[in-house]
VOMAR-699460 format. One line per field, with one value per residue: x, y, z of N, C-alpha, C, O in turn. Coordinates in steps of 0.02 Angstrom, whole numbers. Atoms other than C-alpha are relative to their C-alpha. Layout:
N
n_c1	[X | ...] .
n_c2	[Y | ...] .
n_c3	[Z | ...] .
ca_c1	[X | ...] .
ca_c2	[Y | ...] .
ca_c3	[Z | ...] .
c_c1	[X | ...] .
c_c2	[Y | ...] .
c_c3	[Z | ...] .
o_c1	[X | ...] .
o_c2	[Y | ...] .
o_c3	[Z | ...] .
***
This chain:
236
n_c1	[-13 | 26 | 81 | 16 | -13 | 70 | 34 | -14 | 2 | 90 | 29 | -13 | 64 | 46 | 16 | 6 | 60 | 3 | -6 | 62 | 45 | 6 | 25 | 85 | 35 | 8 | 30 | 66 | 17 | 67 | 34 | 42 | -71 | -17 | -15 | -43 | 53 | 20 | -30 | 17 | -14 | 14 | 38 | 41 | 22 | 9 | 67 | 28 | 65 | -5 | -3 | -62 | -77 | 38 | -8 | -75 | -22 | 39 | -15 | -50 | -9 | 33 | -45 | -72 | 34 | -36 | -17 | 48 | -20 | 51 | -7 | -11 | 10 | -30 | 36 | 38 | -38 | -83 | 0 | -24 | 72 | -8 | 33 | -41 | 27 | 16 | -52 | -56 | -42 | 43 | -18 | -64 | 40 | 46 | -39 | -32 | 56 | -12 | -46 | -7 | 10 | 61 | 83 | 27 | 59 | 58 | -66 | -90 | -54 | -40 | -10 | -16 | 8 | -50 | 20 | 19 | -37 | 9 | -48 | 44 | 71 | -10 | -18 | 70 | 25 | -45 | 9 | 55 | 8 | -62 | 12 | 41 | -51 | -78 | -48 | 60 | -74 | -7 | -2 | -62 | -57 | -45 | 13 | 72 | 24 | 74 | 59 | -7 | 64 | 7 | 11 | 71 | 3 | 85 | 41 | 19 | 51 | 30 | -17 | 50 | 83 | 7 | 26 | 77 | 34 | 1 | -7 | 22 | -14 | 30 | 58 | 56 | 14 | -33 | 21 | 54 | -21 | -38 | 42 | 19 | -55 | -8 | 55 | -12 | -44 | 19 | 78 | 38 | -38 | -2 | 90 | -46 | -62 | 15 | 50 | -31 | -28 | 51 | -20 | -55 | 30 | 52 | -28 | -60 | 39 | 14 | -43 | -4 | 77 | 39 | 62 | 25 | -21 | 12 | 3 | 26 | -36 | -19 | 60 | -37 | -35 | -53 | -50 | -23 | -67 | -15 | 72 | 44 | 46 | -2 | -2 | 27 | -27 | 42 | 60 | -26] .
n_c2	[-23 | 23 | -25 | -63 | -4 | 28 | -28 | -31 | 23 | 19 | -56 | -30 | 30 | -28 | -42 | -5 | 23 | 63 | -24 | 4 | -35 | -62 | -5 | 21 | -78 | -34 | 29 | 10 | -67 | -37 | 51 | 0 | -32 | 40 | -25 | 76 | 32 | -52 | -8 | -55 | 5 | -56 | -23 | 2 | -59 | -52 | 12 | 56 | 15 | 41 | 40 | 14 | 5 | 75 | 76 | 9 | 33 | 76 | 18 | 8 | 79 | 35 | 66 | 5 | -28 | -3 | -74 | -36 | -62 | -20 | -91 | -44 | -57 | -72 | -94 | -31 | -31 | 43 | 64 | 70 | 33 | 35 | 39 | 47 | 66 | 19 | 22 | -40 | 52 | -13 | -59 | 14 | 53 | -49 | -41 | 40 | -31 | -41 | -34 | 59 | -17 | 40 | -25 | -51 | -57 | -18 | -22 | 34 | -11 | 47 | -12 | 30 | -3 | 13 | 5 | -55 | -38 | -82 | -28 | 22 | -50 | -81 | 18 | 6 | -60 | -85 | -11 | -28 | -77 | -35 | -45 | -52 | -13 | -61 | -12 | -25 | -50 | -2 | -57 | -14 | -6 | -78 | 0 | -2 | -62 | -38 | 10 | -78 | -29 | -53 | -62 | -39 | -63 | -29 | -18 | -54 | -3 | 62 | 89 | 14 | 4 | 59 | 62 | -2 | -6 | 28 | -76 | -61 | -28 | -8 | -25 | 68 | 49 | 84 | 73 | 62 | 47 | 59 | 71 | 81 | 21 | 33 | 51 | 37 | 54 | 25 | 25 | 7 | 43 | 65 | 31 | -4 | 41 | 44 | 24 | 48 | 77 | 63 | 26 | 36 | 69 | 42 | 28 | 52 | 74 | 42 | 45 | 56 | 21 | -47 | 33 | -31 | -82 | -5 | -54 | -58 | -41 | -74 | -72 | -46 | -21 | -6 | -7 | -87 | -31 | -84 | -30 | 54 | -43 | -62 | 2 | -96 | -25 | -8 | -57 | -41] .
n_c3	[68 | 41 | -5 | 30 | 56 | 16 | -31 | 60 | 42 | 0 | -9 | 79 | 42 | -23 | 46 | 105 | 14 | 44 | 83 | 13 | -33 | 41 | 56 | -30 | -46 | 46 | 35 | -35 | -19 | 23 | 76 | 40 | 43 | 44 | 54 | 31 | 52 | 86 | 53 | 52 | 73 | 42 | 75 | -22 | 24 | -47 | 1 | 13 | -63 | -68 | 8 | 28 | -61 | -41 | 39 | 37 | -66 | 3 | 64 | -4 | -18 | 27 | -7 | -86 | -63 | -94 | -14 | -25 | -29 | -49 | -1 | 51 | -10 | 45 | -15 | 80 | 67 | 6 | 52 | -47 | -35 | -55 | -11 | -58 | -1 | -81 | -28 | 22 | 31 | 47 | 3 | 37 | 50 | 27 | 13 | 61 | 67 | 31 | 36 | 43 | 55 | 41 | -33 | 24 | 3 | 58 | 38 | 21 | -55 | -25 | -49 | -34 | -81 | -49 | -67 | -40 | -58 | -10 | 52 | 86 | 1 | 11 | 63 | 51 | 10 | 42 | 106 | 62 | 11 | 23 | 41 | -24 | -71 | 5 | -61 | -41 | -1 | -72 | -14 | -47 | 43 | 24 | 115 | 38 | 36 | -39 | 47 | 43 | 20 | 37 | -47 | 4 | 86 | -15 | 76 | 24 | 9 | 90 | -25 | -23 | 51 | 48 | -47 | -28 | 34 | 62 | 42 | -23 | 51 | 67 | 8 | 10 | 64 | 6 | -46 | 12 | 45 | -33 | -35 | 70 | 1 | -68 | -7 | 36 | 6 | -44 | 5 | 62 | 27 | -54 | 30 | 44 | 0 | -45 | 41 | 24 | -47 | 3 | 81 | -13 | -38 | 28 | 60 | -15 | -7 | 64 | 15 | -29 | -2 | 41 | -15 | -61 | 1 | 109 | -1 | -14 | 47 | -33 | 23 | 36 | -41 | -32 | 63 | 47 | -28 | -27 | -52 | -1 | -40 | -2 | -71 | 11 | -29 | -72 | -25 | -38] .
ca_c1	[4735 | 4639 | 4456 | 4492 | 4554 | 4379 | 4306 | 4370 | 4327 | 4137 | 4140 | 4194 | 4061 | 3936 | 3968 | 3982 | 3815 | 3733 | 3746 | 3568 | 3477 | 3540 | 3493 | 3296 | 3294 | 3342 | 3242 | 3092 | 3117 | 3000 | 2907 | 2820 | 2997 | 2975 | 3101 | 3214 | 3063 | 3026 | 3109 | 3109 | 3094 | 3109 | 3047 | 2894 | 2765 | 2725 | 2547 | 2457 | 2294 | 2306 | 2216 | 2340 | 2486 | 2395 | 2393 | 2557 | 2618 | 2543 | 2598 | 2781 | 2766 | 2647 | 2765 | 2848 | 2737 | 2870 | 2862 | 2713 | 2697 | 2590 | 2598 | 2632 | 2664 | 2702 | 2701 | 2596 | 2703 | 2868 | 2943 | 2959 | 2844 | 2890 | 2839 | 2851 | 2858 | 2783 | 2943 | 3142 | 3198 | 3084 | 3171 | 3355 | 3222 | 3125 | 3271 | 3353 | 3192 | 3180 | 3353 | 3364 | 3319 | 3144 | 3032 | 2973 | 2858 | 2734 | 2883 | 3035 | 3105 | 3192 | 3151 | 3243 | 3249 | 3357 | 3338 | 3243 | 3341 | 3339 | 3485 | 3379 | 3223 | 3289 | 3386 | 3226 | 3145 | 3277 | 3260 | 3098 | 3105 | 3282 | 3187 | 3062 | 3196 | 3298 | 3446 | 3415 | 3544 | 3645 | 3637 | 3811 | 3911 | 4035 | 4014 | 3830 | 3782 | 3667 | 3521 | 3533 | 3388 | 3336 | 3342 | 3166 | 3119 | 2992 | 2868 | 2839 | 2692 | 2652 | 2702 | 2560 | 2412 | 2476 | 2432 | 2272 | 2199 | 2219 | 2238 | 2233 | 2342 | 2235 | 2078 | 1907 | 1898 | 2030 | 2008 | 1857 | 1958 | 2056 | 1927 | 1857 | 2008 | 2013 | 1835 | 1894 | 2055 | 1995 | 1821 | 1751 | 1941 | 1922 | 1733 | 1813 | 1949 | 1847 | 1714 | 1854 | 1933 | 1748 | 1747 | 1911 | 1885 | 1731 | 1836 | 1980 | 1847 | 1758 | 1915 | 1930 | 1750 | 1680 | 1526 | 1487 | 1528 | 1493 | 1569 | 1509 | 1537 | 1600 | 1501 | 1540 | 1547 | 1679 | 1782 | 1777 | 1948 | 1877 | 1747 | 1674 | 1581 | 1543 | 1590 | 1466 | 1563 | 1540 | 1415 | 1487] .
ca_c2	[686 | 559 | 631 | 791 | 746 | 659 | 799 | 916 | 795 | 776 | 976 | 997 | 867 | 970 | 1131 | 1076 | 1092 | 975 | 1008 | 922 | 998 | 1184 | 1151 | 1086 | 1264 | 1344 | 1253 | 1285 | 1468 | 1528 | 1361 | 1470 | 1547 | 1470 | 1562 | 1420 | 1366 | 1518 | 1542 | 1698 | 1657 | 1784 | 1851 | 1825 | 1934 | 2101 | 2110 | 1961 | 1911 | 1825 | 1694 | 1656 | 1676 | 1508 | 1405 | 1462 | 1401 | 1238 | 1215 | 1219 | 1068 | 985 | 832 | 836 | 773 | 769 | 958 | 1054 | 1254 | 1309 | 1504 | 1631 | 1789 | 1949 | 2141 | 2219 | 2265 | 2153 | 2030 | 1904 | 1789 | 1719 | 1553 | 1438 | 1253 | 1158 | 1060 | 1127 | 950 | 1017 | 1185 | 1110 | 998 | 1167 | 1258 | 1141 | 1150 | 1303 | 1337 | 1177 | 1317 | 1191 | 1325 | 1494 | 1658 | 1685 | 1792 | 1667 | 1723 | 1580 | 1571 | 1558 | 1558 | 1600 | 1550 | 1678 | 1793 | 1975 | 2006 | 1930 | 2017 | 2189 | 2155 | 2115 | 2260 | 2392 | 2308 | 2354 | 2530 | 2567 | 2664 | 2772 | 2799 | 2960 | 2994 | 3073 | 3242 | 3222 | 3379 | 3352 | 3339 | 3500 | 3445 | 3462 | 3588 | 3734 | 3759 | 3925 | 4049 | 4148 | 4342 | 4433 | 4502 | 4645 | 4667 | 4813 | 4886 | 4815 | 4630 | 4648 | 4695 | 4564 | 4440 | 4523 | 4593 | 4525 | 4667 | 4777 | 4870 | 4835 | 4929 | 4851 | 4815 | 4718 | 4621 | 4555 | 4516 | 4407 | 4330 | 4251 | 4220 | 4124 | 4026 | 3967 | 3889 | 3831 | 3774 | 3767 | 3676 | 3526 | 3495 | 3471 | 3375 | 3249 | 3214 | 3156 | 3034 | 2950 | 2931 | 2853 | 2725 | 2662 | 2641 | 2544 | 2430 | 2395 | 2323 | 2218 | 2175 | 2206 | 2069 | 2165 | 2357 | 2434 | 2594 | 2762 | 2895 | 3057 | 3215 | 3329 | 3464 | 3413 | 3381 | 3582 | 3653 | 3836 | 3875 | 3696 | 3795 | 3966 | 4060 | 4256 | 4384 | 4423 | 4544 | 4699] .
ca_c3	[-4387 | -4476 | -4392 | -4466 | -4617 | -4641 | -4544 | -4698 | -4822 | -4783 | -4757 | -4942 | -5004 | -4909 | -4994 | -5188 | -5254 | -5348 | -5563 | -5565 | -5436 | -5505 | -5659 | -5593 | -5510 | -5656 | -5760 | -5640 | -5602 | -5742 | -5825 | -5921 | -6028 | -6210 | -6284 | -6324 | -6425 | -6536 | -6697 | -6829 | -7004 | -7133 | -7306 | -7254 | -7356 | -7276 | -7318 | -7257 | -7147 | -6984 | -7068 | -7201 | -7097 | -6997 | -7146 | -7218 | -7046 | -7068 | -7249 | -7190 | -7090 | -7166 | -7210 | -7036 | -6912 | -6766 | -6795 | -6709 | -6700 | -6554 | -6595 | -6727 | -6720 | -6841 | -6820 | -6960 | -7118 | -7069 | -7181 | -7025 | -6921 | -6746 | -6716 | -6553 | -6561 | -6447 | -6392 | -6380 | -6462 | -6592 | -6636 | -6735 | -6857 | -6900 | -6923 | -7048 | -7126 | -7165 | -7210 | -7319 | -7454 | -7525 | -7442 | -7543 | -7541 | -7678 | -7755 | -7755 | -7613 | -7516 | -7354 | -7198 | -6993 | -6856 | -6672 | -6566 | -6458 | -6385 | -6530 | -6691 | -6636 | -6615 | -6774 | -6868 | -6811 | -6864 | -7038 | -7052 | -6977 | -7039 | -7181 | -7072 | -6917 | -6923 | -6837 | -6702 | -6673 | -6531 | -6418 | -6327 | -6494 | -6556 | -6765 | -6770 | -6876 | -6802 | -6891 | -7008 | -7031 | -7169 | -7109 | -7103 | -7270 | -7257 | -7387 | -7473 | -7506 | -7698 | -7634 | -7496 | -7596 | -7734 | -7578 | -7535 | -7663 | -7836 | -7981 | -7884 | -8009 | -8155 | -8239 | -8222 | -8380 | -8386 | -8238 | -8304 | -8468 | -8353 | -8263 | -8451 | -8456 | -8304 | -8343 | -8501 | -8453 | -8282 | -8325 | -8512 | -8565 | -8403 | -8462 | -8629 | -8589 | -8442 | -8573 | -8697 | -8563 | -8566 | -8751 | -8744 | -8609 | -8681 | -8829 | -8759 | -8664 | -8830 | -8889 | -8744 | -8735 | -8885 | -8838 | -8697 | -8730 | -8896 | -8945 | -8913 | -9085 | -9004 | -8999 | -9137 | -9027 | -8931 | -9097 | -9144 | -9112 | -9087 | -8941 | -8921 | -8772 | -8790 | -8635 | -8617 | -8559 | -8368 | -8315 | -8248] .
c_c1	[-49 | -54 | 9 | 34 | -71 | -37 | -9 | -26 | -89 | 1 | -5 | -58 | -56 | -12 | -4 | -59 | -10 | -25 | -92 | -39 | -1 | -18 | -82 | 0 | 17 | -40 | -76 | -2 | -32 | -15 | -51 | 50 | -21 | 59 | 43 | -38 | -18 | 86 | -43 | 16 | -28 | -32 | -57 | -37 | -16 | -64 | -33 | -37 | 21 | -14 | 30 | 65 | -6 | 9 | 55 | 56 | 0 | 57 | 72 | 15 | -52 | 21 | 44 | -65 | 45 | 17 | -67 | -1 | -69 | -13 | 20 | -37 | 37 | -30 | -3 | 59 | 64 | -7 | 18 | -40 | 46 | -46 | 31 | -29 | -14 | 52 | 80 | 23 | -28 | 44 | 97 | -47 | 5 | 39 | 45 | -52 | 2 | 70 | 25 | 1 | -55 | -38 | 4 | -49 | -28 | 41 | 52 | 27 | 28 | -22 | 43 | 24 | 66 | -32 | -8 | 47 | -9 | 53 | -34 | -42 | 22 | 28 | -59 | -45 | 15 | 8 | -55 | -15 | 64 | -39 | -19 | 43 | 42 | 53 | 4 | 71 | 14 | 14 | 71 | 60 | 17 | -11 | -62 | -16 | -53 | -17 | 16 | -63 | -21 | -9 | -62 | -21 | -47 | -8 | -6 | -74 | -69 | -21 | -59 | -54 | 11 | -16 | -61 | -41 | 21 | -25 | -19 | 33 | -26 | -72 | -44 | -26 | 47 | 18 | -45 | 0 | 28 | -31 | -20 | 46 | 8 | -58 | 2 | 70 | -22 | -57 | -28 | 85 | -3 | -62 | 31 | 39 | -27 | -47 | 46 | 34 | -64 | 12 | 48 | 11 | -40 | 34 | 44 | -61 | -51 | 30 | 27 | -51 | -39 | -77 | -40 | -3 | 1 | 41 | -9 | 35 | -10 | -34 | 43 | 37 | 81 | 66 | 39 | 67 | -14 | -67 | -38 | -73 | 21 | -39 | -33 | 50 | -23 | -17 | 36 | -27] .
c_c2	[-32 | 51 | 53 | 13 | -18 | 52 | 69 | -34 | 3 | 82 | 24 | -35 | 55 | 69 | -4 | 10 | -31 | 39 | -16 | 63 | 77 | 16 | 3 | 65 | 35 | -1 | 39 | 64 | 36 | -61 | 39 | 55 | -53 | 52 | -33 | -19 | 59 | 16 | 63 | -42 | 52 | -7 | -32 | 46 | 59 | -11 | -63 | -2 | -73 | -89 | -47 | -12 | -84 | -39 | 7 | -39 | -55 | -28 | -22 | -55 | -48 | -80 | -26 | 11 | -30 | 59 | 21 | 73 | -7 | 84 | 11 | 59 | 50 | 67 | 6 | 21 | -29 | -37 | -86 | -8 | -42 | -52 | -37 | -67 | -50 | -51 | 30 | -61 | -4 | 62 | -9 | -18 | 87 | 40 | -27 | 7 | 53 | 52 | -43 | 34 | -17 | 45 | 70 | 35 | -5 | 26 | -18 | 11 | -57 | 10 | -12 | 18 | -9 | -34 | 66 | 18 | 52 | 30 | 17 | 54 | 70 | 12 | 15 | 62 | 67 | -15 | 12 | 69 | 46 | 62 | 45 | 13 | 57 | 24 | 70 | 55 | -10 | 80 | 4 | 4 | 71 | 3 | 11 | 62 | 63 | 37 | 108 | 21 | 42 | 60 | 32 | 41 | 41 | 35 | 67 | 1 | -45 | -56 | -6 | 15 | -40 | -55 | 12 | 5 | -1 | 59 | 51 | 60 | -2 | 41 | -41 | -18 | -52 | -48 | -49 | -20 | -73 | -52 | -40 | -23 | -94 | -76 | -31 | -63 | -63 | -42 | -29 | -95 | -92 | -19 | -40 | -86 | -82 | -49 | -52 | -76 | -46 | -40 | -51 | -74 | -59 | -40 | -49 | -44 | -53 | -48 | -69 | -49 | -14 | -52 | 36 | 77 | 0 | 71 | 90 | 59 | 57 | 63 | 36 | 52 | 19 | -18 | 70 | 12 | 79 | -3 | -66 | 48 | 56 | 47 | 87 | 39 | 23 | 61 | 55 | 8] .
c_c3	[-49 | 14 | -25 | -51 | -45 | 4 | -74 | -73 | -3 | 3 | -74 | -43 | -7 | -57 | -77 | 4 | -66 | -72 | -4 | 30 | -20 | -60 | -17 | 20 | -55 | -45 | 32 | 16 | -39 | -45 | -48 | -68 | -44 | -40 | -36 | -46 | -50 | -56 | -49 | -44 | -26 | -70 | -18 | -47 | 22 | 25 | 0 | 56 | 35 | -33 | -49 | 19 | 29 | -43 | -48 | 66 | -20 | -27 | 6 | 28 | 3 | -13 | 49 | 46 | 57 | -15 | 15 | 19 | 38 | -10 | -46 | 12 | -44 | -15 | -89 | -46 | 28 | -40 | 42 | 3 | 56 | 10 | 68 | -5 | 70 | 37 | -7 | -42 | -69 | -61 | -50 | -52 | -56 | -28 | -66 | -46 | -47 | -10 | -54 | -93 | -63 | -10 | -33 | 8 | -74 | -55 | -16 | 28 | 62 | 76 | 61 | 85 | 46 | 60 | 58 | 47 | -1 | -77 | -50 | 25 | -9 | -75 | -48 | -3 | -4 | -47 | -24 | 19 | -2 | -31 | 16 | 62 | -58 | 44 | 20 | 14 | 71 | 23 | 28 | -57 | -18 | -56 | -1 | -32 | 43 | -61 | -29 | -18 | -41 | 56 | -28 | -53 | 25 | -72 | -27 | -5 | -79 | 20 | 47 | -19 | -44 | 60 | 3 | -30 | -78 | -49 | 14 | -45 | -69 | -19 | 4 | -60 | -25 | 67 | -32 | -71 | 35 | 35 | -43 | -14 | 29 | -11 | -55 | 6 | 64 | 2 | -69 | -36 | 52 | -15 | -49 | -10 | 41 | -59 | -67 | 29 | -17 | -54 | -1 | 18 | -40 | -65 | -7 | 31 | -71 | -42 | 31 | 9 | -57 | -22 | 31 | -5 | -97 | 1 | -29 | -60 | 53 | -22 | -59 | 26 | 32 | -47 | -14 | 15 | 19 | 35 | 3 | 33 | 12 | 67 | -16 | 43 | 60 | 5 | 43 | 44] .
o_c1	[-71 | -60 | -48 | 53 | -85 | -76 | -62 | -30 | -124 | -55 | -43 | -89 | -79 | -57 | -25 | -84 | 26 | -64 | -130 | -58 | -56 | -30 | -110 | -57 | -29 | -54 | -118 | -60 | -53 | 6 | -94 | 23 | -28 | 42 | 49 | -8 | -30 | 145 | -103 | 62 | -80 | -60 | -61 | 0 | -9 | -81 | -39 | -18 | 40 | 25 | 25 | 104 | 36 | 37 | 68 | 105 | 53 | 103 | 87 | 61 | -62 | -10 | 91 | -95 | 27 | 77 | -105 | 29 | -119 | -44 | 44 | -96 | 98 | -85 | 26 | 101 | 109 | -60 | 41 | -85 | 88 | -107 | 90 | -89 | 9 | 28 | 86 | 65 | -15 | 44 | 126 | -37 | 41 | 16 | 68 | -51 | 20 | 72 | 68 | 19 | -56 | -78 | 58 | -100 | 5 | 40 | 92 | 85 | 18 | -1 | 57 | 60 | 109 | -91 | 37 | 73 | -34 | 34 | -43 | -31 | 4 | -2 | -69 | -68 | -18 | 28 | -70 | -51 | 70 | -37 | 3 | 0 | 70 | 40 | -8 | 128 | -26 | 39 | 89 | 116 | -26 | -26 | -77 | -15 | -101 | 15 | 31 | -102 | -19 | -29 | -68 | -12 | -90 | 24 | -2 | -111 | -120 | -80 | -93 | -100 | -43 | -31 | -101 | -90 | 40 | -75 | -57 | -5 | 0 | -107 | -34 | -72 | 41 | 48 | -40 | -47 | 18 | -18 | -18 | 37 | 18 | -47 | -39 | 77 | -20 | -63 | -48 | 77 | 12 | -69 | 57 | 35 | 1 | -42 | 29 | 39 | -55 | 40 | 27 | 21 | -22 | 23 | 49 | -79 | -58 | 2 | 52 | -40 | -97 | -110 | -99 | -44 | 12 | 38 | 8 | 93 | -59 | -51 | 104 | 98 | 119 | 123 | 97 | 82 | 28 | -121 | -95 | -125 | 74 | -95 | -8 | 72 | -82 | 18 | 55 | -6] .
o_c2	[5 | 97 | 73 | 70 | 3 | 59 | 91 | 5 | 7 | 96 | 66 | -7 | 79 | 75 | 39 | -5 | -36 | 87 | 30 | 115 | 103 | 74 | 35 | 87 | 75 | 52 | 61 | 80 | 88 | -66 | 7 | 94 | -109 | 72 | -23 | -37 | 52 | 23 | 72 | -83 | 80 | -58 | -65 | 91 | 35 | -36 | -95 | 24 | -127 | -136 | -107 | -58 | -127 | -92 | -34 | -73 | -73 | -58 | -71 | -91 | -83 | -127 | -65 | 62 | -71 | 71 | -6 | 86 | -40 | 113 | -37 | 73 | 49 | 86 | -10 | 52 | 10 | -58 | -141 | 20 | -81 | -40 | -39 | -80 | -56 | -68 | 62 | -40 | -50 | 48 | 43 | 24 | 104 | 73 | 10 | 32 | 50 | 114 | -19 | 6 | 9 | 46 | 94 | 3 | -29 | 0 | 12 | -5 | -27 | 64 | -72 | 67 | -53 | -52 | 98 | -24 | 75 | 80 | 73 | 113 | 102 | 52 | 66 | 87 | 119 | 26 | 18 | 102 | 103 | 116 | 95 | 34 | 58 | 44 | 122 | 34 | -9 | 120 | 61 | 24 | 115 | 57 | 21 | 113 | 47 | 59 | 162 | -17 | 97 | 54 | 37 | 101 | 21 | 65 | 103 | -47 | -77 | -72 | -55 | -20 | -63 | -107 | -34 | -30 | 54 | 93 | 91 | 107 | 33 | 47 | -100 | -58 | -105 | -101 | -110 | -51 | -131 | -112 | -101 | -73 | -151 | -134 | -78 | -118 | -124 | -85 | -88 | -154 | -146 | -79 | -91 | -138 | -134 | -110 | -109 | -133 | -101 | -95 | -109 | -125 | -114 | -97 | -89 | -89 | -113 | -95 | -118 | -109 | -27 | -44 | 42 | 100 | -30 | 98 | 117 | 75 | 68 | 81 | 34 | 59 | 67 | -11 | 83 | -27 | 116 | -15 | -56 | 67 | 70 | 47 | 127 | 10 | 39 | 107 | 35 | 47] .
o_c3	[-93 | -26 | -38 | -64 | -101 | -43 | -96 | -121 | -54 | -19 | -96 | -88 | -59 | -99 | -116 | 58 | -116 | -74 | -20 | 3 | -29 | -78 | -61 | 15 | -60 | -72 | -8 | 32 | -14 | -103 | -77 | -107 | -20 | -96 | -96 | -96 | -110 | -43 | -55 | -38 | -11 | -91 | -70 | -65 | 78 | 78 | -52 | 108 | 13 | -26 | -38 | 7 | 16 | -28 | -92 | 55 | -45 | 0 | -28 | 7 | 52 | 12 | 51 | 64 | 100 | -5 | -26 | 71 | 22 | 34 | -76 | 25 | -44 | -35 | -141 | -14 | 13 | -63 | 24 | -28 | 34 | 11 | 84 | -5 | 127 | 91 | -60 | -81 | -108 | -121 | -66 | -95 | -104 | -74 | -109 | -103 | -106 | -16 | -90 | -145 | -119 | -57 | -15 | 20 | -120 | -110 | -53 | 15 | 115 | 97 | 57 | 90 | 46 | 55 | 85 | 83 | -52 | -108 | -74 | 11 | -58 | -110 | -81 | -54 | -3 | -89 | -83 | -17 | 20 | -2 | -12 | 101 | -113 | 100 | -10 | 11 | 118 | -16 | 37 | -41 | -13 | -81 | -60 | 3 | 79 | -108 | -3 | -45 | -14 | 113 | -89 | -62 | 65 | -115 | 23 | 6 | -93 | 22 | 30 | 2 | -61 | 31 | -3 | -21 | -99 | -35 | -14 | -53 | -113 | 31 | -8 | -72 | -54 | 69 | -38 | -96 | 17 | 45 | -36 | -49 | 6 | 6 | -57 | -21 | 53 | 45 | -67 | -54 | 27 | -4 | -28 | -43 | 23 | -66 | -82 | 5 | -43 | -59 | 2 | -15 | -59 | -85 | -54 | -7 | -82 | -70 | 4 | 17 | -40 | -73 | 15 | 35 | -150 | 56 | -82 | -51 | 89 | -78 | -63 | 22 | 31 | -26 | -29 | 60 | 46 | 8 | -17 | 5 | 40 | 91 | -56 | 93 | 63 | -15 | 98 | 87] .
***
């Protein structure tokens, strides 16, 4: 009885396994996993160059040297930036940091950081394409609306020569009232009108300048109120 009370006792040792040693193999089954080490921080600016990003990095732990980032990373037009530090005993500091509330954007915006995970990340990047994402119709639902179509108009005859050919109901003499028509509002009045913008300009920079820029008296001309430019009637 004793030998195989022993015999039981050493068989049960045998199978526990050891807390260390599973932990060393977990540990060791991908040494090259930092994700324990990256952190998101937000409100971030959208628009910003690689090499700014680098020394806004810095700047944050600048007074903390037992903090070190090894990486940074942010998709074009987000208001985040993924960073990974180069230790995990590193990664509570950084995080107090920047939620401590000291640290700001250019705009006053407060910054502050979660701890990287599959959750945050996807998170982060349905807040920045919430706006451009549309929901998407499901085909298996009964409520969805089906799509309604106007019914087929057909043209008449009038309605398709007003597409094709332009007065076609009018005499030729008065078409080609309509065309001076046409070259005074379209043409003679935007001359006119572009030439005053210059004037103008010059005039507001004189005020801001008025070392540098002098300004320009306005044509008479373009003063007149009747026919500045006089348009000939078109040539039959």
């Amino acid at each position: 009885e004793n030998n195989a009370t022993t015999n039981a006792t050493s068989n049960t040792n045998e199978t526990k396994p050891s807390t260390s040693v599973t932990a060393d193999a977990t540990a060791s089954a991908n040494p090259f996993d930092k994700t324990s080490r990256k952190v998101i921080v937000y409100n971030v600016l959208k628009y910003i160059k690689n090499v700014e990003l680098q020394s806004l990095v810095q700047t944050w732990i600048a007074d903390h040297p037992n903090l070190e980032i090894e990486k940074q990373k942010k998709p074009p037009q987000s208001n985040w930036v993924q960073v990974t530090l180069a230790k995990d005993e590193m990664v509570t500091p950084f995080l107090e940091l920047m939620n401590s509330g000291s640290l700001s954007n250019k705009r006053g915006q407060v910054y502050y950081a979660k701890k990287c995970d599959n959750e945050n990340k996807q998170r982060g990047d349905d807040r920045d394409n919430s706006k451009s994402r549309k929901r998407k119709p499901n085909p298996g639902s009964t409520t969805e609306p089906e799509t309604e179509y106007d019914p087929l108009k057909v043209l008449s005859d009038a309605e398709v020569l007003n597409s094709l050919v332009p007065y076609w109901d009018k005499t030729y003499e008065h078409q080609l009232i309509m065309k001076n028509r046409q070259v005074i509002q379209k043409c003679t009045k935007k001359i006119i009108n572009s030439l005053k913008q210059v004037f103008l300009k010059r005039t507001k920079e004189s005020k801001r300048n008025p070392e540098y820029v002098k300004p320009l008296p306005i044509y008479d001309w373009i003063e007149q109120k009747v026919k500045p430019i006089n348009v000939h009637r078109i040539l039959p």
